[in-house]
RODO-2510 file (C-alpha; in nm, 4 decimals, decimal comma):
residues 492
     n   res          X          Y          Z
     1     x     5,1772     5,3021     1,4884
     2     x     5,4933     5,4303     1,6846
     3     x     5,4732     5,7623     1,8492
     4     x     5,7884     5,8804     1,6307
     5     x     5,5236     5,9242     1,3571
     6     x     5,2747     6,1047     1,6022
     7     x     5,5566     6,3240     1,6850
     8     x     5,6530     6,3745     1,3363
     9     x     5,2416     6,4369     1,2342
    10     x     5,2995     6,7454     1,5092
    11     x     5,6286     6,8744     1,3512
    12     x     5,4898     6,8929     1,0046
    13     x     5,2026     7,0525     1,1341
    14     x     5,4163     7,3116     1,2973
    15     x     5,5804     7,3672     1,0038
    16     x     5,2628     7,4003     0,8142
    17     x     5,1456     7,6548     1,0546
    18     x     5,4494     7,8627     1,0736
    19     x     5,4574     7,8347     0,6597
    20     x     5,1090     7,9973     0,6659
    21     x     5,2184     8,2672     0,9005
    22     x     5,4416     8,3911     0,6783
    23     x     5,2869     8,3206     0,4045
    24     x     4,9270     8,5103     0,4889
    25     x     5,1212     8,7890     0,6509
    26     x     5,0196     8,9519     0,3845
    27     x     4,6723     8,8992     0,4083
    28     x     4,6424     9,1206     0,7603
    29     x     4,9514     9,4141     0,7018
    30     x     4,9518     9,4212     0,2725
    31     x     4,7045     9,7261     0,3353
    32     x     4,8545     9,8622     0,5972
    33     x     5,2330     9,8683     0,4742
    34     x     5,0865     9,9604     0,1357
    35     x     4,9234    10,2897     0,2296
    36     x     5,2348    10,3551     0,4368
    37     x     5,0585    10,3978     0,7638
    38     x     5,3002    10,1313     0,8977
    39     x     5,6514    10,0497     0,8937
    40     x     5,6785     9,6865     0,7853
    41     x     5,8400     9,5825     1,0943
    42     x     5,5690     9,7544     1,3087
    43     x     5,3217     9,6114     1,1036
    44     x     5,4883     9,2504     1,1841
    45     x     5,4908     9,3203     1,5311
    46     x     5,0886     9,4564     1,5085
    47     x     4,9907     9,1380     1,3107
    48     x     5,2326     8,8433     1,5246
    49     x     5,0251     8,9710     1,8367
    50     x     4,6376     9,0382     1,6825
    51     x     4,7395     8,6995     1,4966
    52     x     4,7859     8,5219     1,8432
    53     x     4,4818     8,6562     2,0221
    54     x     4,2600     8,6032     1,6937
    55     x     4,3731     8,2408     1,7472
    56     x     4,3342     8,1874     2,0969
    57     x     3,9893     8,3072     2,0639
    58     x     3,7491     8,0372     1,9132
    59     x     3,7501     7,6833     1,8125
    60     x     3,4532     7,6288     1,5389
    61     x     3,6968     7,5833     1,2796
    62     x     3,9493     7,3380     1,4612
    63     x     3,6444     7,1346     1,5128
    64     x     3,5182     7,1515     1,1404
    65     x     3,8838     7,0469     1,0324
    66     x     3,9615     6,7471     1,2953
    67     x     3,5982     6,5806     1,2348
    68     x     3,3973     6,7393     1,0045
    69     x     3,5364     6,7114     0,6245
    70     x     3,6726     6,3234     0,5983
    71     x     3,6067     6,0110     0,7415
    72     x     3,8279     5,9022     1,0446
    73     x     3,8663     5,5695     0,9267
    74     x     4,0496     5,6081     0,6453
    75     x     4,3004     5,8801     0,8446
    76     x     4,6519     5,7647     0,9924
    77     x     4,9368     5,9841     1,1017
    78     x     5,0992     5,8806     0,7956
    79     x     4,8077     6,0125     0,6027
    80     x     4,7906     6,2711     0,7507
    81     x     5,1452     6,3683     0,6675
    82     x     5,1075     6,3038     0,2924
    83     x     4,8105     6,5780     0,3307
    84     x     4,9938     6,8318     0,5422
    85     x     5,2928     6,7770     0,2670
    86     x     5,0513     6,8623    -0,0437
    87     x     4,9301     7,1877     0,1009
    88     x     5,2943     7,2567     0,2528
    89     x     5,3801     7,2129    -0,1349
    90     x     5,1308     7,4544    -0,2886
    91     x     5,1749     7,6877    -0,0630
    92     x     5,5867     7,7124    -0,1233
    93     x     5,5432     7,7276    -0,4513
    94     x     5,2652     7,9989    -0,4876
    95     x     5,4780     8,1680    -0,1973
    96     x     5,8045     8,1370    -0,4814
    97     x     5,5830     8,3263    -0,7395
    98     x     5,4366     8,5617    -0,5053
    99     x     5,0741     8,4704    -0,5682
   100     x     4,8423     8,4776    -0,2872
   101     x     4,6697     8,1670    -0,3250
   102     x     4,4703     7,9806    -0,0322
   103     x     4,6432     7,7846     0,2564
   104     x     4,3509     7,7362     0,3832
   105     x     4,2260     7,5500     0,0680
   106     x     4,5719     7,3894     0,0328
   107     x     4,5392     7,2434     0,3853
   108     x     4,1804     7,0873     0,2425
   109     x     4,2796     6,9894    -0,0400
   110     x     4,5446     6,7507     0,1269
   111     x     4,3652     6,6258     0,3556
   112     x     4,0703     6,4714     0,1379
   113     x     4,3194     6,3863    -0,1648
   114     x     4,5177     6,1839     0,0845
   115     x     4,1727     6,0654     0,1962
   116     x     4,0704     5,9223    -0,0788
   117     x     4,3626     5,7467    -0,1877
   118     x     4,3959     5,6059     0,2077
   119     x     4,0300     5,4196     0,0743
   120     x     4,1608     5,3362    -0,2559
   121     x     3,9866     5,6001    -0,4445
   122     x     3,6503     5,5932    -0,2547
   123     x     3,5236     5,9390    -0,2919
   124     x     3,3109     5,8695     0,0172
   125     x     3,5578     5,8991     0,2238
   126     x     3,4787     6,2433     0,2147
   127     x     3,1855     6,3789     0,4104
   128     x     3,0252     6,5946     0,1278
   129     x     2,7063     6,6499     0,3411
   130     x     2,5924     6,5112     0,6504
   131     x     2,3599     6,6580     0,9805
   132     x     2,5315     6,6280     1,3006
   133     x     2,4531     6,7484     1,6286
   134     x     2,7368     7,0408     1,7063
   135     x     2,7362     7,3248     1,9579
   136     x     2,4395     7,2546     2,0770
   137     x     2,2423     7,2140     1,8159
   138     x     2,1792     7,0348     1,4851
   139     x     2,4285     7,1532     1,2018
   140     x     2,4822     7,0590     0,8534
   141     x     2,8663     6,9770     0,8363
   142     x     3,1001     6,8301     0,5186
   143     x     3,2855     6,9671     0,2362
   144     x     2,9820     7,1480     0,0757
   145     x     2,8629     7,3476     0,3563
   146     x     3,2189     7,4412     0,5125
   147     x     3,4443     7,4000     0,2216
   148     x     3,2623     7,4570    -0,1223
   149     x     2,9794     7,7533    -0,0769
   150     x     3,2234     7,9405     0,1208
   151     x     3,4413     7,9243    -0,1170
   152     x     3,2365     8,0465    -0,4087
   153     x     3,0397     8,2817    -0,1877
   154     x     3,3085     8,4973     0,0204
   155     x     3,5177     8,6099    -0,2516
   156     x     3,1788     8,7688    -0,3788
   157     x     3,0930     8,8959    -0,0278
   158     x     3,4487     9,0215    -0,0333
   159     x     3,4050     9,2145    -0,3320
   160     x     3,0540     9,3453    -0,3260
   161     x     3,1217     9,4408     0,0609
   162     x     3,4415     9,5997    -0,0162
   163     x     3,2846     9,7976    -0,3211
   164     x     2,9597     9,9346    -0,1194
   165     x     3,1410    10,0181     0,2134
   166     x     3,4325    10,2412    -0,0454
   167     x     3,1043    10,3603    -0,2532
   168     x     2,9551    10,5078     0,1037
   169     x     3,2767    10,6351     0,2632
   170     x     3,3323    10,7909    -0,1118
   171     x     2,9784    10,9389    -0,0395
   172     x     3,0040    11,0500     0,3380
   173     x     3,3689    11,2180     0,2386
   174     x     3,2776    11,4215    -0,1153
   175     x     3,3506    11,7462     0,0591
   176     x     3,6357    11,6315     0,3222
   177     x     3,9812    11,7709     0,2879
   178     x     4,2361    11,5235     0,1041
   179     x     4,4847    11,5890     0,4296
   180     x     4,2126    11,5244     0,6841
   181     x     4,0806    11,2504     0,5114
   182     x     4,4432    11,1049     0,4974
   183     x     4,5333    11,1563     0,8451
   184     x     4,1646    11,0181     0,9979
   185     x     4,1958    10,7152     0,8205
   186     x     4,5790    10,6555     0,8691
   187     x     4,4605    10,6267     1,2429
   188     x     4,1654    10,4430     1,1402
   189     x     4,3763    10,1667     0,9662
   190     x     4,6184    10,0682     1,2737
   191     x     4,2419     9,9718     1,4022
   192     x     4,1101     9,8063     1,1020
   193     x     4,4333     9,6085     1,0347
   194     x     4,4935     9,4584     1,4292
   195     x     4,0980     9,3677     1,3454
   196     x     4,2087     9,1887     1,0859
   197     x     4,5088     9,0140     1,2264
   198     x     4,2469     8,9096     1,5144
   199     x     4,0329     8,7679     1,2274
   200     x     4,2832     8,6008     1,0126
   201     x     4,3854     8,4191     1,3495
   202     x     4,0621     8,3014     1,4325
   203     x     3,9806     8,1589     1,1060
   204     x     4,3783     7,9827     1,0076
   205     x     4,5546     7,9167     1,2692
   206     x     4,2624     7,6875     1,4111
   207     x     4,2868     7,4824     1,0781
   208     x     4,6378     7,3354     1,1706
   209     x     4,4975     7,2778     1,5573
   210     x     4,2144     7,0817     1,4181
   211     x     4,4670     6,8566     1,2196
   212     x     4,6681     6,7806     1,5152
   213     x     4,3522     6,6915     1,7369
   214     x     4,2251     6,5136     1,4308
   215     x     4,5832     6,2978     1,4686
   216     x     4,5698     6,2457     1,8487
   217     x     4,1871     6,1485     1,8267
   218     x     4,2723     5,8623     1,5766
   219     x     4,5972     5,7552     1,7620
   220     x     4,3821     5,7392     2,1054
   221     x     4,0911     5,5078     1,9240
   222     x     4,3471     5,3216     1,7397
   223     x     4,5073     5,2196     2,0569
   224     x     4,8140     5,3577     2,0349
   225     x     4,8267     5,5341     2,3537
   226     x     4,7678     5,2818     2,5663
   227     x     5,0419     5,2494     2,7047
   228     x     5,1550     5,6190     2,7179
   229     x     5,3843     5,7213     2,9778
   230     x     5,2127     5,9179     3,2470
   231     x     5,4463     6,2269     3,1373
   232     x     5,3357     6,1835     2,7744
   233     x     4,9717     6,1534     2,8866
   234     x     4,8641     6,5194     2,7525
   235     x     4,8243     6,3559     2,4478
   236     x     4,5698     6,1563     2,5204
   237     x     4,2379     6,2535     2,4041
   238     x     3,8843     6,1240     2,5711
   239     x     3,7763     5,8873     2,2978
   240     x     3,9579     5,5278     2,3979
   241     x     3,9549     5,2404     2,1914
   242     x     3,6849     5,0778     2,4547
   243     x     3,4480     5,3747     2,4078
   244     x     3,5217     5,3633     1,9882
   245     x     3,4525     4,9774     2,0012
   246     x     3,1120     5,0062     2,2410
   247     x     2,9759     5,2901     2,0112
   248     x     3,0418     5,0654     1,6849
   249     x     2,8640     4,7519     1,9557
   250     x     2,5576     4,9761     2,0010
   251     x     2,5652     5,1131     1,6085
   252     x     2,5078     4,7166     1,5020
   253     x     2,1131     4,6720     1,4684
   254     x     2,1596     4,3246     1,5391
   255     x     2,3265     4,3673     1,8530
   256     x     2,1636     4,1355     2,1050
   257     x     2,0994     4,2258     2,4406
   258     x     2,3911     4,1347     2,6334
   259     x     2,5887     4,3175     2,3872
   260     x     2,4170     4,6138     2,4354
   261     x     2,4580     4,5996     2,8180
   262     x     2,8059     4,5507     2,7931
   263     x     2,8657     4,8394     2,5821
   264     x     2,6268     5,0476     2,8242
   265     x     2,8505     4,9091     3,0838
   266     x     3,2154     5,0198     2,9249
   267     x     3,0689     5,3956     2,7894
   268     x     2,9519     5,4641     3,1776
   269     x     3,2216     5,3711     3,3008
   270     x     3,4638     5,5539     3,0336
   271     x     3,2607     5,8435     3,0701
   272     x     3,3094     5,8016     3,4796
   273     x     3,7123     5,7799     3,4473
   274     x     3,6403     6,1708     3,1955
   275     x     3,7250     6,5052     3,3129
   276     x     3,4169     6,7170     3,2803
   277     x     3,3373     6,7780     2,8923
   278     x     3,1171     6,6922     2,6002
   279     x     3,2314     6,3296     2,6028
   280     x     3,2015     6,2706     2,9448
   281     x     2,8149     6,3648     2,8787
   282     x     2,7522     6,2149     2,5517
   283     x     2,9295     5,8671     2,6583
   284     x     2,6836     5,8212     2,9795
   285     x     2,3976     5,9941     2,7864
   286     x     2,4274     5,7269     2,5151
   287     x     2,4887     5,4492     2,7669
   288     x     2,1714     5,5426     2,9313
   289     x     1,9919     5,4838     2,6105
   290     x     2,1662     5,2100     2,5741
   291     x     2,0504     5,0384     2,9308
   292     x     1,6753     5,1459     2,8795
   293     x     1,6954     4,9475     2,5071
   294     x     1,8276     4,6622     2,6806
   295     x     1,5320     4,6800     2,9606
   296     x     1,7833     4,7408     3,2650
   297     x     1,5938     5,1115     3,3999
   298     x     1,7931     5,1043     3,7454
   299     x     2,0842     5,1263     3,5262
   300     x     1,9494     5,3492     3,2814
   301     x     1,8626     5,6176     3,5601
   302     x     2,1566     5,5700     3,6902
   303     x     2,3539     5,6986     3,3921
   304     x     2,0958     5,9340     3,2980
   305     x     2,1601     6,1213     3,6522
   306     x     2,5390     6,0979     3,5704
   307     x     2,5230     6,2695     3,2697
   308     x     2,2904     6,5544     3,4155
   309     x     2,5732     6,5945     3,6778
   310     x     2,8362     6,6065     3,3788
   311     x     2,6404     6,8839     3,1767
   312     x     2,5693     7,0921     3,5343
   313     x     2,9534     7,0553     3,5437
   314     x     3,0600     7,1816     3,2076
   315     x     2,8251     7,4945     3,2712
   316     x     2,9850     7,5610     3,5565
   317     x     3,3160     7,5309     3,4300
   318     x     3,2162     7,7646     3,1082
   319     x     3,0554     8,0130     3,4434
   320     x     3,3902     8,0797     3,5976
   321     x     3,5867     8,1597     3,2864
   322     x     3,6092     8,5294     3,1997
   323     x     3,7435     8,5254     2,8660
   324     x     3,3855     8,4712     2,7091
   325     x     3,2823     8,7743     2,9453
   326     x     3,5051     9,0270     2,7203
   327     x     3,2919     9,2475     2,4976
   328     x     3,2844     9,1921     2,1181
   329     x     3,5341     8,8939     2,0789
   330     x     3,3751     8,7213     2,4216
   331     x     3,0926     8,5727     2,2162
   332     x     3,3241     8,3598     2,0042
   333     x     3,5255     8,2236     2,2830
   334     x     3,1891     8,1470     2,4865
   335     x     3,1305     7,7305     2,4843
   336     x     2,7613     7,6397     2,2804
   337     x     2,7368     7,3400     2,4932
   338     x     2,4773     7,0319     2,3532
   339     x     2,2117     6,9103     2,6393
   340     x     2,3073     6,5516     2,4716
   341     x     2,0190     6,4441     2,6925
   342     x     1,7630     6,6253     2,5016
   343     x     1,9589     6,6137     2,1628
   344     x     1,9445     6,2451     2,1300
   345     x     1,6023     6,2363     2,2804
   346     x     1,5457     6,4574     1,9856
   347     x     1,6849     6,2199     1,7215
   348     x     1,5667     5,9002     1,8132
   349     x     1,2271     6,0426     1,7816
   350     x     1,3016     6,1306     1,4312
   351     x     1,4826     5,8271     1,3566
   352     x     1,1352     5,6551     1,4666
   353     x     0,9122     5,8598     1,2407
   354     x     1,1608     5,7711     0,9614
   355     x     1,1725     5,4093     1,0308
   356     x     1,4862     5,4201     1,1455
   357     x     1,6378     5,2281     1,4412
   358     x     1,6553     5,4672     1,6900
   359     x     1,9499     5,3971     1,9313
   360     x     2,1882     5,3260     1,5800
   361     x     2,1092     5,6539     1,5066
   362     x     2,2016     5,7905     1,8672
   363     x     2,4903     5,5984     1,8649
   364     x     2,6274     5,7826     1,5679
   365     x     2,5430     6,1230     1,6413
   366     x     2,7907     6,0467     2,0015
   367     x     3,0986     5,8787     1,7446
   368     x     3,0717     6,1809     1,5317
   369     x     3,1174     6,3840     1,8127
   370     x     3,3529     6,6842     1,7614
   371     x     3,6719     6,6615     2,0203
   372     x     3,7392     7,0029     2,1857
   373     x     4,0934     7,1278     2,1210
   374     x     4,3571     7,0731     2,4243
   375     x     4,4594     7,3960     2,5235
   376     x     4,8233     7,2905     2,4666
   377     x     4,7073     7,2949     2,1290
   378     x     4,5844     7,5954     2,1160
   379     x     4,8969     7,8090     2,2285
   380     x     5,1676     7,5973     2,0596
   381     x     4,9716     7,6709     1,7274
   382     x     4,9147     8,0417     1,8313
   383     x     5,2966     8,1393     1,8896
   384     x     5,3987     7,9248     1,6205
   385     x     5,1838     8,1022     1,3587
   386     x     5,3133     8,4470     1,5461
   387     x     5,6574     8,3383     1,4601
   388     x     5,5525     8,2660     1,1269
   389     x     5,3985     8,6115     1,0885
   390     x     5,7035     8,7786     1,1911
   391     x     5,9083     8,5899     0,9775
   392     x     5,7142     8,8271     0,6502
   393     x     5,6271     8,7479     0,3554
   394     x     5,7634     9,0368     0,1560
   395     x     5,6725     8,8373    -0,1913
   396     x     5,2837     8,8710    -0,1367
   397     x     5,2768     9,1903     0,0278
   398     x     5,4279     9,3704    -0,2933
   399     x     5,1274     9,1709    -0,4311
   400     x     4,8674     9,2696    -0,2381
   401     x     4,9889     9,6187    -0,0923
   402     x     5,1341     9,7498    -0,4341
   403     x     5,0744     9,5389    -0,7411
   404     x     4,7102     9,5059    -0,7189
   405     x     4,5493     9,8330    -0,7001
   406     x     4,7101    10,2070    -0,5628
   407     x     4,5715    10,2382    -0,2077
   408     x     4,5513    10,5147     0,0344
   409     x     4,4451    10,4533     0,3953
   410     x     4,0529    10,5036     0,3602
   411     x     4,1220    10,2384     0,1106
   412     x     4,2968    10,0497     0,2836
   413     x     4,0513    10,0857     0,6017
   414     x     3,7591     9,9743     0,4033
   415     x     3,9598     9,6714     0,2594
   416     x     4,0560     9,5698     0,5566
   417     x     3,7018     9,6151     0,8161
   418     x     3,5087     9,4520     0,5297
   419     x     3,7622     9,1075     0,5089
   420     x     3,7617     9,0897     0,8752
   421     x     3,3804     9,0958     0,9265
   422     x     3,3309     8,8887     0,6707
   423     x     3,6282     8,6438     0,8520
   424     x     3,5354     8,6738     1,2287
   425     x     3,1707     8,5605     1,1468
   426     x     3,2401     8,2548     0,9334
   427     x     3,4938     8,1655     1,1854
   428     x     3,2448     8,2214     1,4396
   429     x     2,9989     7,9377     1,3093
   430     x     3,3423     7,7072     1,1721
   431     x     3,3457     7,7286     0,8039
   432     x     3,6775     7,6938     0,6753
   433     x     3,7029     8,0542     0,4456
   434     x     4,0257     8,1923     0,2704
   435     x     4,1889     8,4536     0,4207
   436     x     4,3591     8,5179     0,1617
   437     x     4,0245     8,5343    -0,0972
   438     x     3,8416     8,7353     0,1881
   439     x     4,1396     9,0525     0,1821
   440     x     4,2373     9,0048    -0,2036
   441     x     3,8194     9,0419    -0,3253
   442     x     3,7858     9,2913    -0,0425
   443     x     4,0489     9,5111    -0,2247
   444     x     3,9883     9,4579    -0,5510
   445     x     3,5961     9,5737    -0,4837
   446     x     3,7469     9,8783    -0,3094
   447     x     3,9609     9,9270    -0,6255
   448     x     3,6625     9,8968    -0,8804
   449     x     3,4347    10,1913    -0,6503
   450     x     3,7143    10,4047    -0,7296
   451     x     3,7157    10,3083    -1,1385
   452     x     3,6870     9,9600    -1,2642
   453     x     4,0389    10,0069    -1,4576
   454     x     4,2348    10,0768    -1,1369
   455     x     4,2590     9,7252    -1,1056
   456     x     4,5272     9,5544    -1,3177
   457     x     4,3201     9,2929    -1,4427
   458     x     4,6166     9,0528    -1,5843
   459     x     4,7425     8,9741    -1,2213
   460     x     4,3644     8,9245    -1,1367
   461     x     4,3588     8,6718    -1,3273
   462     x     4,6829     8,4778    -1,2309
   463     x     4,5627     8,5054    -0,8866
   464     x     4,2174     8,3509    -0,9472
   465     x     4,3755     8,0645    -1,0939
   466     x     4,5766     8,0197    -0,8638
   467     x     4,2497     8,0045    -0,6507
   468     x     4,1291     7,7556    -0,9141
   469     x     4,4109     7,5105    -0,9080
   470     x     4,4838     7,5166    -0,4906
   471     x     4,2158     7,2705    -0,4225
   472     x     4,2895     6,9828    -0,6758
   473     x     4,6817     7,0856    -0,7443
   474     x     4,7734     7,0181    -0,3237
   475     x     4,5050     6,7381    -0,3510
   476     x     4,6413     6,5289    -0,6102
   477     x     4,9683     6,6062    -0,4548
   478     x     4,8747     6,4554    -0,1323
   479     x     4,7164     6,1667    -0,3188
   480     x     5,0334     6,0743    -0,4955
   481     x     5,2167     6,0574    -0,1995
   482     x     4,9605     5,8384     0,0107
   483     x     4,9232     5,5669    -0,3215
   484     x     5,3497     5,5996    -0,2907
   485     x     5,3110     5,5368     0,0724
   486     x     5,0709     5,2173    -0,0034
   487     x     5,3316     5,0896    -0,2680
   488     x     5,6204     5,1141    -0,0160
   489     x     5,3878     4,9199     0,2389
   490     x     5,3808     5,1828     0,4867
   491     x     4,9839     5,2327     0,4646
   492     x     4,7758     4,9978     0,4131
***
């Protein structure tokens, strides 16, 4: 692995972010270029900078995407190119027919259709379903929980939420003036639609952030950075190749005891070298463990007090920042930080109950640890789905702001509050929803409490197919392009 292709996994990335800046510009100004409140330049401007905020904001969904929907060791940069390229594909071509379809979904659907063909068509190399410990607490993460029921279940939120919040404002405004109502709301909307350019940055542009950190995580365990140039070292993530083998030493039930105390030995001392951070904790946490099921409890305290240090540390860190102190969008900056201490205390009591061997389990609650995002990441990704925003997407706009159902600004206020909400708390707990799904179902149900025959029900139905299709359409694309990688020799 050279770092051209790291280099190129970042491009492509970049490029996939910027693609789904202009293409979901729709999803956070359709509304409010529709009703007219906006100029579509000012409503570009509005959404670039909500957009950026909205994405510097949280990271629940960067960590779903880099560790919580395939398995690591079937991804490579190149893989992870071939998925990147199916959901850049999708999305050009549903951009092309002006049909707002998912890139959210399209980014998903590459990545576990190049998955699978990187383990020569092993569908478990997608995590369907499987408990981890996350945020602090035990979490049920895979495709099911953070892909599939959101899926099916926000577009109904969308729509139900969308319908009751028009049926009440239809209710509190029966004897309100047309022109009052018009000019209220018209105000209302600049508000509602920079909430939802906040929202749709928090839940897409972390997606693309995730895949990069997913990319440097595997380069860094692979090996690859070893010998990175001090100037290159940003790159580096905490999880070495040492700390990757010790954790696979310790997950061996048949690991004898001088195994086990050499793999105590190299996670204490990795997790020495670490800045203060979750792996820093959970490697001399786990190497504690490790030393007290090897019978050496001088070294076990030792690296039990080390770790306490290490979480006092992280708190303090998370103390001092004042982001998280912010009303309303503070809470989903604020770090959930794991006592791993406790956690895997926690586990390996259960593993015992079960009959399970307690440290193997520990052991892999630590390797499926969720890396935080670099905040280099972070703000590359931010501007360059601003720029992507600004760039339009005049195509799905027309859609969305024109085609689907005649708005007016209390329309377009309702739309727009009830896709948000429904966006800022899924993002908030790091399920990967469709921002595009969220807005579209928000309108329509805003349409239908008007009549159920404003909506034009033929482009409905186009656009939930191309809902249908995103998932196993970029998929397969990505697939074909990893099993033409394979052929060419390139993976193996």
């Amino acid at each position: 692995m050279s770092f051209t292709i790291i280099f190129l996994v970042i491009f492509i990335a970049l490029a996939f972010e910027y693609i789904n800046g202009f293409h979901d510009t729709a999803n956070s100004i359709a509304t409010v270029v529709g009703t007219k409140v906006l100029t579509p330049r000012q409503a570009i401007l509005m959404a670039a900078t909500t957009n950026l905020i909205g994405a510097l904001a949280g990271h629940a969904v960067a960590k779903t995407v880099s560790s919580g929907l395939v398995d690591a060791q079937f991804i490579s940069p190149h893989v992870i190119i071939c998925a990147l390229l199916g959901g850049i594909a999708w999305n050009l071509l549903t951009w092309l027919l002006g049909l707002p379809s998912s890139s959210t979904h399209a980014l998903v659907g590459g990545l576990c259709g190049a998955a699978v063909a990187s383990a020569h068509g092993q569908w478990g190399a997608i995590i369907w379903s499987v408990e981890k410990v996350k945020d602090g607490k035990v979490v049920m993460e895979g495709v099911l929980h953070k892909v599939i029921i959101p899926m099916i279940g926000s577009p109904l939120i969308g729509f139900i939420g969308g319908l009751i919040i028009m049926g009440l404002l239809y209710a509190l405004l029966r004897n309100a003036k047309p022109r009052f109502v018009n000019r209220f709301f018209g105000k209302a909307q600049i508000v509602s639609a920079s909430y939802m350019g906040f929202a749709h940055g928090l839940a897409d542009a972390q997606k693309t952030m995730g895949v990069i950190t997913l990319a440097l995580v595997t380069a860094t365990a692979s090996g690859t950075f070893s010998t990175l140039p001090e100037w290159l070292g940003f790159l580096r993530m905490d999880k070495s190749q040492l700390a990757e083998t010790s954790i696979q030493v310790v997950q061996n039930p048949r690991a004898t005891a001088p195994q086990l105390l050499a793999a105590a030995g190299v996670l204490e001392a990795e997790g020495a070298r670490l800045k203060p951070g979750e792996f820093k904790e959970a490697f001399l946490t786990l190497a504690a463990k490790t030393y007290a099921a090897a019978n050496d409890p001088a070294a076990a305290q030792r690296s039990a007090v080390l770790a306490t240090g290490a979480h006092q540390a992280i708190l303090a860190v998370e103390g001092a920042r004042w982001f998280p102190k912010l009303p309303l969008v503070g809470k989903m900056a604020a770090g959930k930080h794991t006592d791993w201490h406790q956690a895997l205390t926690r586990e390996m009591q259960a593993a015992a109950s079960a009959g399970k061997p307690p440290l193997v389990v520990a052991a892999g609650k630590v390797r499926d640890l969720s890396p935080d995002v670099p905040m280099w990441i972070k703000i590359v990704c931010s501007l360059t789905m601003a720029a992507g925003t600004a760039g339009g997407g005049w195509r799905i706009i027309k859609t969305l702001g024109h085609k689907l159902v005649k708005l007016q600004p209390v329309h377009g206020f309702a739309a727009e509050t009830t896709a948000a909400t429904l966006l800022a708390v899924t993002g908030y707990y790091g399920m990967t929803v469709s921002t595009t799904h969220s807005i579209t179902t928000s309108i329509m149900g805003v349409g239908c409490a008007r009549r159920f025959n404003a909506l034009k029900l033929s482009l409905v139905e186009r656009i939930i197919w191309a809902w249908i299709l995103t998932l196993p359409a970029a998929g397969g694309v990505a697939y074909l392009l990893v099993k033409g990688c394979q052929l060419c020799g390139w993976i193996p």
